[in-house]
C-alpha positions, 0 to 999 in steps of 0.5 A: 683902154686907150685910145692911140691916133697917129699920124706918121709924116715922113720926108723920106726914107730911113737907111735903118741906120741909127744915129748912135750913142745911148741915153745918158743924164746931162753932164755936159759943159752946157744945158744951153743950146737953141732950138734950130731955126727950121723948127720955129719956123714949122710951128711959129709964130710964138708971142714968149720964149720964157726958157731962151738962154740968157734970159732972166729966170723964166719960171719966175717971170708971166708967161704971155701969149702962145708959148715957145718953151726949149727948157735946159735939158737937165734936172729942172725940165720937170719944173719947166713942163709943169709951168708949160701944162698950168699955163696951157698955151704952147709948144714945148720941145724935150727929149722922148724920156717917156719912162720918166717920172717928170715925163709921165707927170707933165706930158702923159698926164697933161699935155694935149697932143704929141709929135715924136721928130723922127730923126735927132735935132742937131741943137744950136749953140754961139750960132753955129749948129752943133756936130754931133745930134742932140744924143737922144729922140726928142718930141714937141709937146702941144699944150691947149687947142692952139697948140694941137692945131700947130702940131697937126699941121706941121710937116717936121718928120714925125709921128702926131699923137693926139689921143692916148689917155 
């Protein structure tokens, strides 16, 4: 049997209004938005940013310290998470696609603890903030103890999950 600790934070309250539109897969004109600042500042600092767009291949390069990991919201996000639980020192930011392969493998199977945000993230894109929210629930996944840590004690609406396996 499993065991589930949640903590629910909650800024204030929901109108029970969803922000619209369905899951669907990225066919989008880009997979490279920022993360809004307003989240890093909750979790931060971070020594590595190893998935920021512009840079050269994150997953070929060392990752160093304790890890910022936004990975390109496409078929390669397994590939990004799989490097997040090997090297085990971070925070990752991915959709809630908990019925998925990659998500079972690298987040049910590996990670340390969990934040489900309760409201959808309205990415960053030329410095701008985009209009329209991300389009699916996202969640901020804790790899090692440092990470925990950070998660716990970060008040981003949400529900913290450290116990499921």
């Amino acid at each position: 049997m499993k065991t589930f600790l949640v903590t629910m934070m909650m800024a204030g309250r929901s109108n029970g209004r969803s922000a619209g539109g369905h899951e669907r897969p990225h066919h989008g004109e880009t997979n490279e938005w920022h993360t809004p600042q307003y989240i890093l500042d909750a979790l931060g600092p971070f020594d590595d940013d190893p998935a920021m767009p512009g840079q050269i291949n994150g997953l070929t390069r060392p990752w160093n310290g304790f890890v910022w990991c936004n990975p390109p919201y496409g078929p390669e996000c397994g590939r990004w998470l799989r490097r997040m639980s090997d090297h085990n020192n971070g925070i990752a930011l991915v959709f809630a696609r908990t019925e998925t392969r990659w998500f079972k493998n690298t987040v049910w199977d590996t990670a340390t603890a969990l934040k489900f945000l309760f409201k959808r993230i309205h990415f960053v894109r030329d410095g701008k903030t985009a209009k329209g929210n991300s389009g699916a629930p996202s969640v901020l996944v804790a790899y090692g103890e440092e990470a925990v840590i950070r998660l716990g004690k970060c008040e981003l609406d949400g529900a913290f999950i450290e116990e499921w396996k």
